[in-house]
Structures are given as C-alpha cells and as structure tokens.
N, C-alpha and C positions, 0 to 999 in steps of 0.2 A: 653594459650594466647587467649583472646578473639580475634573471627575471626572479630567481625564489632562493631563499636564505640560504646561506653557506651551510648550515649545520641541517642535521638530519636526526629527528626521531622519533619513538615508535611508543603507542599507545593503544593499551584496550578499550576500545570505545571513547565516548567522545564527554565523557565527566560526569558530573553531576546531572541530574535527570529535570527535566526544563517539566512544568506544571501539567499542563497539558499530555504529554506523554507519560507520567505521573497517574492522573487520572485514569486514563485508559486503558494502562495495564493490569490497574486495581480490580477495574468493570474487569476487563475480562478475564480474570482470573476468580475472582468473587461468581461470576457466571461461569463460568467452566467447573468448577467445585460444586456448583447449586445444580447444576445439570448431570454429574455424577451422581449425585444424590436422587435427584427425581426420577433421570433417566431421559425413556425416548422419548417419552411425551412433551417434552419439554425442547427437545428436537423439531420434532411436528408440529410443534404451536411456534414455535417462534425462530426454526432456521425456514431457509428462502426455498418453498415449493413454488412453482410455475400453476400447477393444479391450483393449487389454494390461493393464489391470489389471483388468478382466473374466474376462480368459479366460484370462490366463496369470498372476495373482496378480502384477502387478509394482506392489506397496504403496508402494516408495520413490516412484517417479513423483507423488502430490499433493505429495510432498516438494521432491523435486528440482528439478522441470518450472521454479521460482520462481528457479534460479539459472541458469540459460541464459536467450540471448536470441538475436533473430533474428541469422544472421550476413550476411544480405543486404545490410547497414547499418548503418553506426555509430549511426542516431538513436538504434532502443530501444533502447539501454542506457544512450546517453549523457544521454535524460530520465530513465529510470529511475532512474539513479545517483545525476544533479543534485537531481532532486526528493528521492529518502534522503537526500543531507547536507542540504538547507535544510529539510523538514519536519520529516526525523527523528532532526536533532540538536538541538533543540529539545523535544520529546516525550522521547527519552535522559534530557534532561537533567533535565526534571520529574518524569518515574517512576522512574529507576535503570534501571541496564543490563539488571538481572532480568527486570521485567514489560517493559520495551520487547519483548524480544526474541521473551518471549512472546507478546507483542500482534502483533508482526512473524509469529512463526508461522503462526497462528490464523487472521490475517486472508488470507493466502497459502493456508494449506491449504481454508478455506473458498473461496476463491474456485475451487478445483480439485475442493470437491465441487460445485459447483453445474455447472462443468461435466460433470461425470458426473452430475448429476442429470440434468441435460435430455439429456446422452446416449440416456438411458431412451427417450426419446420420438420423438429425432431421428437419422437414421443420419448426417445434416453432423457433426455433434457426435460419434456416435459411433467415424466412425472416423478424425475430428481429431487431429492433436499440439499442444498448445500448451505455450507455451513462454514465460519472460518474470515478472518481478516487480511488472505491473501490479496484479494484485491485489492484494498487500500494500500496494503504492505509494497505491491507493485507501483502501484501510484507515486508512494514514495519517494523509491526508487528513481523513476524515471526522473522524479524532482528534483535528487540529488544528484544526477550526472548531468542534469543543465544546469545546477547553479555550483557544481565543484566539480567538472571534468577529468581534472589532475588528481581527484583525493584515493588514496589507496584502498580498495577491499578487497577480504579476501572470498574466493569464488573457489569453490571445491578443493581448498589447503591453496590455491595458488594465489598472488597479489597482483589486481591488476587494476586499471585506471579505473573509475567508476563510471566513465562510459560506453567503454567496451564489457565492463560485468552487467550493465544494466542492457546492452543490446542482445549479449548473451542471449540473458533470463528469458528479456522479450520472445526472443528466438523458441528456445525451448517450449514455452508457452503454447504459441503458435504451432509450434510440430505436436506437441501433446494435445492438440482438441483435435485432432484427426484420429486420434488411441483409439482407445476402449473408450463406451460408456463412463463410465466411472470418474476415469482421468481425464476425458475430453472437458467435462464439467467444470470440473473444478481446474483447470490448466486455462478454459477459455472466459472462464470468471477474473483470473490473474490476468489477461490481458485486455476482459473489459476494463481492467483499471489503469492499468500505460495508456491504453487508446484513450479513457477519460481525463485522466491530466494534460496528456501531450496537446487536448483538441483546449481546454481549459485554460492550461498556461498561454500558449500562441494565443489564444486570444483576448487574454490580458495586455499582449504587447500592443494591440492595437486602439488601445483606450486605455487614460488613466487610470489609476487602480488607486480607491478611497482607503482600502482598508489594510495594505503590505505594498510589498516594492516587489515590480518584476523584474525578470529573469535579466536584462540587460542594463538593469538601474542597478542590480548586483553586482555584475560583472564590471561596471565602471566603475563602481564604488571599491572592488578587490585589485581595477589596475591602476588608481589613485592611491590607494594602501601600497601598493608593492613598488611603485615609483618612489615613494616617499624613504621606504628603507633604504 
C-alpha cells in the first residue's frame, strides 16, 4: 500500500494565516515601524540586555527583546515573519491557538535565558542587546520537523526534508556562537530556542497534555489518516 498519495504538488506556503500567527506579525511589524521612528532608545529599553536585567531588574526584557528587530534592514523581520506564517500556521493549526502561543513563548523566552546564561561567563554577551524573534522562529522549526518529518522546505534555494533542514539550521547555530561577539549572540539565542522546545516537547510525552496533542498522538493520528486513503 502506498504510504503518501500518487499525485504530487507544490505550494507557496501553507494558506491562509491561522489567528494567532495573524497577531504576531501585526505586534511585530507595528513595533519594528515604532522603533524606526523612536529609534535606539527604544532598543535599550526594551530589546534583551544581560546588564539591565542584572543590575537594574528590567524582567520584561526576556519578554520583549522577541518583538523588536534590527532596524538596520528590512531582512530580519522580513525572514522572521515569512518563516511564522509558513511554519507557524501550520503548527496553529494542529495544536489550537492556546498551546501554539505558549510554545511561541517558551521557546522565545528560552532562547533569552541562554543568553543570560552564557552572559555569566562572557562580558561580549554580557553587555550585548539582542533583539529579534529568532529564537522562537527556531523553536518553530524544530516543532515542525517532529510533527512533519517528510514536509518539504526550502533551505538556501535547495528542497529538503524538514528534518534534515531543521538539523542543519541547528548546526549552523551552534558553529556560529563560537564567531564573533556579535554573531555568537545572536546565533546562541537561535539555539536557546531548539534546546527550549526539544527539552519542552519530550516532556510533554511523558504526561498528558490538558491543552494540544503531542508529538506521537500526531503522528498516530497522520498514520490513521494515510491508512484510510
């Protein structure tokens, strides 16, 4: 019995924009505009210093830092964004607005403790700003190669499984916090967010989950679907 349908075809992204992914594009484009306009101060106060919320209690910062982006350039935000509506209307769609949004957190805020972790050790880091929804954006990511291993992306023009583009990424990440200052930052932020979802999801497997379906209630659920065709 063939495992996946005789026919084959090809799509820009994954449709219409699921609520929640909606929302968040809006924040941060609405904030990335207001921040052009204000500037750096606006930076300072509310992307993710390691000094300021050391020394001066500024707790929102793991928060915020995820909804600014650089204003040097339209790119970050503009992958940022693209990448939320194609992965993360998708994942919306499969766990409910609820747990997305809280997996969207989590994996964001994680990625903003790790850089205050290694702040601890390093004074690049310590008295870095970072800024930007990379990390969540990885979180994602990792999301999407466990709950659709087979789905195609493409990864520098080339098409490949989404769990070998999402090991990639990992990868890269990883080699780039040993860089420069600058890029180690921001490169070991993207990977506090895979390390935050990967420790997040596995341990959803091991106790029922009140509020979406894990990773393996999916995957039974897609080889009941695909038996049935």
């Amino acid at each position: 019995m063939a495992r996946y349908p005789s026919g084959v075809s090809y799509s820009f992204g994954p449709g219409g924009i699921s609520p929640a992914v909606q929302i968040l594009i809006i924040a941060n484009v609405v904030l990335f505009l207001l921040n052009v306009i204000v500037g750096d101060a606006m930076t300072i106060r509310l992307g993710l210093s390691p000094q300021a919320v050391f020394t001066e209690l500024a707790l929102w910062q793991p928060f915020t830092y995820m909804f600014l982006h650089s204003t040097s350039s339209f790119g970050h935000i503009l992958f940022n964004m693209l990448a939320l509506w194609m992965i993360g209307t998708d994942l919306e769609r499969t766990w409910g607005t609820r747990f997305f949004v809280k997996y969207y957190l989590i994996t964001g805020v994680g990625a903003a403790a790790t850089s205050l972790l290694l702040s601890i050790f390093s004074d690049a880091f310590y008295y870095s700003i970072t800024v930007g929804a990379s990390g969540a954006i990885y979180g994602l990511l990792l999301a999407f190669a466990m709950y659709f291993p087979h789905r195609t992306l493409i990864l520098f023009i080339f098409p490949v499984p989404a769990r070998i583009a999402v090991t990639i990424l990992g990868a890269i990440a990883f080699l780039s916090s040993f860089g420069g200052p600058g890029g180690g930052i921001a490169h070991s932020a993207h990977l506090g967010g895979l390390v935050a979802g990967y420790l997040y999801l596995k341990g959803l497997r091991s106790r029922p989950m009140e509020d979406g379906p894990g990773p393996q209630q999916v995957r039974r659920l897609f080889r009941r679907t695909l038996v049935r065709r």
